[in-house]
N, C-alpha and C positions, 0 to 999 in steps of 0.2 A: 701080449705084444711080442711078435717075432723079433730076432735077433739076428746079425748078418756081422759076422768077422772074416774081414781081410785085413792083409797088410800094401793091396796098392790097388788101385782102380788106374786103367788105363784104357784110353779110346782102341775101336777096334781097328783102326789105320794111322797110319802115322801122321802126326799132327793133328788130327781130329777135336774134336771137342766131347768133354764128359758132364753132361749135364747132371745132376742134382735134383732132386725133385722138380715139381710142378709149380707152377705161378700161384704165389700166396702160401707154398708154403714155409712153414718154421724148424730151421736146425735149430737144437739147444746144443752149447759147448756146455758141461759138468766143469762145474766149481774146483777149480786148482789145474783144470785140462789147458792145453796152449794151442796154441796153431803158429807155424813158422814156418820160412822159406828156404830156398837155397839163398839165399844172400843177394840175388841178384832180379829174383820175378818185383814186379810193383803191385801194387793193390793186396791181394787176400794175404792180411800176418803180416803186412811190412815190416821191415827191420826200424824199430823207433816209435812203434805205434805203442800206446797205453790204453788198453781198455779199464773205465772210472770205477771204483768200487764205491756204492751209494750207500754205506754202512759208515759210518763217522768213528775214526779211529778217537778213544780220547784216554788211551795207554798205550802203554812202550807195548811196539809189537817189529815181527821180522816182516819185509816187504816181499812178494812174490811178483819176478821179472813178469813185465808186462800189461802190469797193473798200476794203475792210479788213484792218489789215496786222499783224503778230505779228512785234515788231521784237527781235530780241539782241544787249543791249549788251554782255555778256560780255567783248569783244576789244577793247571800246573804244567813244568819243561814234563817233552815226551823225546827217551829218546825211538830211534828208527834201526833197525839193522838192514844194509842193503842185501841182498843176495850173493850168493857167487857169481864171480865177474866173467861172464863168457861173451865174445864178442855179440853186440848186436841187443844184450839184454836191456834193457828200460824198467825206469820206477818213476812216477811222478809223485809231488806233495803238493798239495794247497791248504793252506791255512783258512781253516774254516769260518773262524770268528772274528777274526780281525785281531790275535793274541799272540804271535811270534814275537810281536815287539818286545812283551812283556815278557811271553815264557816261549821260550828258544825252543825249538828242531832240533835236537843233533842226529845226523847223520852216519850211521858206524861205520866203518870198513867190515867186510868179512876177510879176517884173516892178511895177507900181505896185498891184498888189493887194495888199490889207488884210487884217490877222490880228484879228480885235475891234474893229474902229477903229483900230488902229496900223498904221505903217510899218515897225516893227521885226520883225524875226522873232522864233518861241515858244521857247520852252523849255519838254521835259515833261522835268522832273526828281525824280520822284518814284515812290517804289519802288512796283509793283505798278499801275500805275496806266492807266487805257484811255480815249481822249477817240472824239468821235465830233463831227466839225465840218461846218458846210455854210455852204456863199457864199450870200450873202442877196442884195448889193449893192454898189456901189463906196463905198459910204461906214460900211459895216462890214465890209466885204469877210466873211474864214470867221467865223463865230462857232460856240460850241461849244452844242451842242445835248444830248448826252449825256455823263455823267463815270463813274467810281467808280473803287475800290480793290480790288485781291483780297480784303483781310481783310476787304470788306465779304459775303464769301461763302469764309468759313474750310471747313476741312476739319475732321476731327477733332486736335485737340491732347488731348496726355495731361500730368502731373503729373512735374514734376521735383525732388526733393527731396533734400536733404543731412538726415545726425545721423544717431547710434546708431551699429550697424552694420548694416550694410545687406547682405540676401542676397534670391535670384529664386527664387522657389516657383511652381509651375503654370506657368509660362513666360511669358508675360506679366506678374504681380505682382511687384512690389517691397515685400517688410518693413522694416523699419526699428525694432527692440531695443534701448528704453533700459532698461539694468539699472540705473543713476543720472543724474544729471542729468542735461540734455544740453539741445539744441536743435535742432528741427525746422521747418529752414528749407523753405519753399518757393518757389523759384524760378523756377517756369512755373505756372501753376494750372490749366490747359488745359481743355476745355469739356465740354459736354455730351453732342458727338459721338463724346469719345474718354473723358475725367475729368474727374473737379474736386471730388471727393468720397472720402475716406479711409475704411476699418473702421478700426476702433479696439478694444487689448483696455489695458484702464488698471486695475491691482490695486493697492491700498492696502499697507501694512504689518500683518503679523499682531499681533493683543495678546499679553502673554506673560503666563504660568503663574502661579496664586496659588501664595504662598508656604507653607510648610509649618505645620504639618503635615495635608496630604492637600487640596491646596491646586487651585482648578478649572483647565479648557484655555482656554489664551486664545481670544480671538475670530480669525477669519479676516477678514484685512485686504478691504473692500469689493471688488466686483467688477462690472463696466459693460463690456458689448463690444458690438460689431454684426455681425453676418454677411451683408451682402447683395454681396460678391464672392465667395460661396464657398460650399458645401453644407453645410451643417452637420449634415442627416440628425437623427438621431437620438440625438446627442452630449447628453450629461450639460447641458451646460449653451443646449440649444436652447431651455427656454423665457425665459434671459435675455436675448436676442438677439432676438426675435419682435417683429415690428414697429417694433422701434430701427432708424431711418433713417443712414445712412452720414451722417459730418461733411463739410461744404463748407467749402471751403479756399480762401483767396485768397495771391495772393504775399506772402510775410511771414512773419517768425521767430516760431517759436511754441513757449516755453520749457516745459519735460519737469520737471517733479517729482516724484522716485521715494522715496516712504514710507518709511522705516526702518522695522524692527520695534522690537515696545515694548521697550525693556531687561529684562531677567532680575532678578528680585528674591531675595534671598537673607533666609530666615528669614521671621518670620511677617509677611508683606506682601502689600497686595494686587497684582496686577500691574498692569503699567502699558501704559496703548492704544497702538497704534500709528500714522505718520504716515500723513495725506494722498498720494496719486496722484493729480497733474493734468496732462490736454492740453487745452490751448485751453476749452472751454467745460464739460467732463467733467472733477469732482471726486469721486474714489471716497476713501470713510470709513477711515480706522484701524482695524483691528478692537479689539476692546472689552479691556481686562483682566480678567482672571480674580478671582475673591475668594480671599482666603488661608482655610487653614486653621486647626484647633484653638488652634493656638500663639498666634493675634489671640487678646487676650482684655481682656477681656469681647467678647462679643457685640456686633456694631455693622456700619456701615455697610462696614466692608472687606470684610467676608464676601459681600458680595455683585458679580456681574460687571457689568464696565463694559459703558455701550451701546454701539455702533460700528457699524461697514460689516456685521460679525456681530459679536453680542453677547459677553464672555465668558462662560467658565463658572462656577455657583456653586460657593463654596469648603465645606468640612465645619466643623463645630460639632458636641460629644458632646452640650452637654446645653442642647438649646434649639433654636428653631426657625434653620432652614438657609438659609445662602446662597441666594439667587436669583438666576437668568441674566439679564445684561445684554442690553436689546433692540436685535434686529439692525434693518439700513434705517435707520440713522438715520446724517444726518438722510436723508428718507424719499424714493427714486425709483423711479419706473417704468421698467422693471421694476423689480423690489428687489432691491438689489445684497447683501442679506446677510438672514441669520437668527438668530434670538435665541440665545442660550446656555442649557443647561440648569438646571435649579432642583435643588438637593439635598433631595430632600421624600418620605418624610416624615421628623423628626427621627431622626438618628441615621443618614442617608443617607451615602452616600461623596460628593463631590465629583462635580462633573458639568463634563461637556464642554465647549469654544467653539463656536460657532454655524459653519458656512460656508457657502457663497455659491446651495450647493443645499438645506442637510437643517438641521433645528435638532438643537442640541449634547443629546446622551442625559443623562437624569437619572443620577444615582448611585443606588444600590442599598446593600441592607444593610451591604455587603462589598464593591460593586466599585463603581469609579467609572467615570463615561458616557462614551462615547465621544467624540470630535470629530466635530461636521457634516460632510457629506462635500463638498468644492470642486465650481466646476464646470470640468467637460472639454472641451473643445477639441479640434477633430480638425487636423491638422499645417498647415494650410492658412496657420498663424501661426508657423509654424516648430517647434520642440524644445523651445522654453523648459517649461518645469514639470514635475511628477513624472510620467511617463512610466506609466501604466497600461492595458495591450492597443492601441490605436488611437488610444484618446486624452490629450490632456496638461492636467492638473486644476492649478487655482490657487484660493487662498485656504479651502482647509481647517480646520477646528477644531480645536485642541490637545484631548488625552487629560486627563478630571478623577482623580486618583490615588484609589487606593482600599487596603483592608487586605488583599484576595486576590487571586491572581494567576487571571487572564490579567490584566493591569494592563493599562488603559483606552489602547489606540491614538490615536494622532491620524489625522484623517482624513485622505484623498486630495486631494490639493492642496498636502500641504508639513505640514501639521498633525504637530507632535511629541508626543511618547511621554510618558503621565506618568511619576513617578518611581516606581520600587518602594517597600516601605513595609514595616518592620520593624523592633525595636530591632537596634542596629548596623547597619543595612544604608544604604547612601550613596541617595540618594533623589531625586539629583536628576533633574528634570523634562527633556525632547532639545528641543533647540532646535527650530524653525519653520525649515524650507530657504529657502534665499535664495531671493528673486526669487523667489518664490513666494506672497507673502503668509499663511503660513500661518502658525495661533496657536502658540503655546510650551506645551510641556507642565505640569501642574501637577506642584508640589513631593509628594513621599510621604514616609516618613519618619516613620510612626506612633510613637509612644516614645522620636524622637530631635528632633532641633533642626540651624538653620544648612542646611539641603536650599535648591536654589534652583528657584526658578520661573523656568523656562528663557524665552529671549528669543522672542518673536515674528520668521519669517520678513521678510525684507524684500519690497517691490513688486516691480513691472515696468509698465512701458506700450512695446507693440508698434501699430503702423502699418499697415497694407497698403493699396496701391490699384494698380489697373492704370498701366503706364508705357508699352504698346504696343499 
């Protein structure tokens, strides 16, 4: 390798330009060598500039102007010597580990040179933190010319949460299943890069079953969810999730109230709604009660179903005009967390169905009463919870309106119970609503008998999910 010493390169005219080798290639500067200006050119060696030394200090050592240093306190305080202070010199530190907090930087003076104007040496004690200082003069000797923090340039943070129980579906999410009350605390709220926003599936309490005789299906307890961690495909219940935006969450307890289903009515009664599901800003409806049947008598207001998250179903009357289905969506959100309950129409109809969260509740017919609305479905991405049918898992279903012929009116999918058979002597009563499911209770049957019950409406759920990794 030849060798070339001068002490100045200069153009061969004045003002000219001196070029440097060829395109692509590589000056090395030698390890302790500088480069500097007159004080006044910008670009090559500015005054203030630190080129980073990628060797991790993690002992007391002297700084060389110009250079910047990536110090680990890990093992313990380190101190730093600065250099001598000539105008224009520069040292940087950055705390490597995230341990200033714990074990301090000090800073030395060389000699009667100044840190800010002071005599005293610095402390950098502070986690995460990178100064950048240059000598001005002897009467402020270094001053700091650049600061910041790492969190001032986060990474991705994810969401750390307690309550329920807690299980990992898709590998990265975390669910979180309150079957009753609870609370869902959050403890990290993490950002944009990684989370900071939950799905949410939040189902009411099912209504339960008018009472006898041939009494309608409760309502399916309201239903509100979001999908935007997860495929929902072509799931039953995709268009209630369509364009509902995922919840933001900040650190902080955020208390779980799980719906009861409405109570079971025994004899000629109407049935009774179901409770409230709420998290945080998401309140899904009770689903509605059902109207009773024949045995209310006179004609009146019981025979008809209650409104709610889905409506109940109208109850039967032999001789005069028929219960009507209580209205679903109330009170009313977008999307609509429920559907109305069926009408027993025209006179002398059987009892009709509770509404659920996809389909309204089926009218009653001469001889048979309507079906329950059918829930909506969910593909597993929210875990196992609810009635389990092919692929998908359905909640808040309609209870069955009882009627005087068999095939005797199903409750829908979703939890939705059975009405009761309907016969002199035959036991009539109505199948309960499955837990945590929100499904309505079936209506009472029990044509030419008395004391049949309109079965209970299903309880709630509210499940969680959000990425944690």
């Amino acid at each position: 390798m030849s060798e070339v010493k001068v002490n100045k390169i200069s153009p061969r005219t004045n003002c000219g330009t001196v070029t440097l080798g060829d395109s692509g290639d590589t000056f090395t500067i030698p390890a302790g060598a500088t480069i500097t200006n007159n004080g006044t050119a910008a670009g090559f060696g500015a005054t203030g500039a630190a080129s980073w030394d990628t060797t991790v200090k993690t002992t007391g050592f002297t700084a060389v102007s110009g250079v910047g240093y990536f110090v680990n306190t890990t093992g313990g305080a380190i101190s730093v010597n600065l250099p001598a202070g000539t105008a224009g010199a520069v040292v940087a530190i950055k705390d490597y580990a995230g341990t200033f907090d714990t074990n301090a930087v000090t800073l030395v003076q060389n000699g009667s040179d100044k840190i800010g104007g002071s005599t005293d040496n610095s402390i950098l004690g502070e986690e995460g933190i990178a100064v950048t200082l240059v000598f001005i003069d002897s009467t402020q000797g270094w001053l700091v010319t650049d600061s910041g923090l790492q969190s001032e340039a986060p990474g991705p943070q994810f969401i750390t949460a307690t309550g329920g129980t807690i299980s990992t579906v898709d590998t990265d999410y975390k669910v979180h299943t309150f079957t009753g009350p609870g609370t869902f605390t959050v403890t990290c709220a993490g950002n944009s890069a990684g989370s900071n926003s939950v799905d949410y599936l939040v189902v009411a309490g099912g209504g339960s079953g008018g009472g006898d005789d041939l009494g309608g299906g409760g309502g399916g307890g309201g239903f509100r969810a979001t999908s935007t961690t997860y495929t929902i495909g072509s799931a039953p219940a995709a268009p209630l999730t369509s364009g509902v935006s995922a919840l933001p969450v900040s650190a902080a307890a955020f208390p779980i109230t799980v719906g009861g289903g409405g109570a079971g009515v025994n004899g000629a009664a109407q049935g009774n709604s179901g409770s409230n599901s709420i998290f945080s800003t998401i309140t899904s409806a009770g689903g509605g009660g059902a109207g009773a049947g024949n045995s209310l008598s006179p004609y009146g207001p019981g025979r008809f179903g209650l409104p709610g998250g889905s409506g109940g179903g109208g109850g039967f009357w032999q001789c005069g005009p028929q219960g009507t289905g209580g209205t679903g969506n109330t009170p009313p959100v977008s999307p609509p967390q429920g559907n109305s309950g069926g009408t027993s129409s025209p006179p002398g109809a059987r009892a009709s169905g509770g509404g659920g969260a996809i389909a309204v509740g089926s009218n009653g017919t001469s001889n048979v009463g309507g079906a329950g609305g059918i829930g909506g479905g969910l593909p597993n991405a929210l875990g196992t919870s609810g009635q389990n049918c092919g692929s998908y898992y359905y909640f808040s279903g309609g209870g069955g309106g009882s009627g005087d012929a068999a095939p005797f009116a199903n409750g829908a999918l979703g939890g939705g119970g059975d009405a009761g058979p309907s016969g002199p002597g035959t036991p009539g009563n109505g199948t309960v609503g499955t837990v945590n499911t929100g499904g309505g209770g079936g209506g009472a049957g029990g044509l030419g008998a008395s004391g049949n019950l309109g079965a209970a409406g299903g309880s709630g759920i509210v499940i969680i999910r959000y990425k944690f990794q």
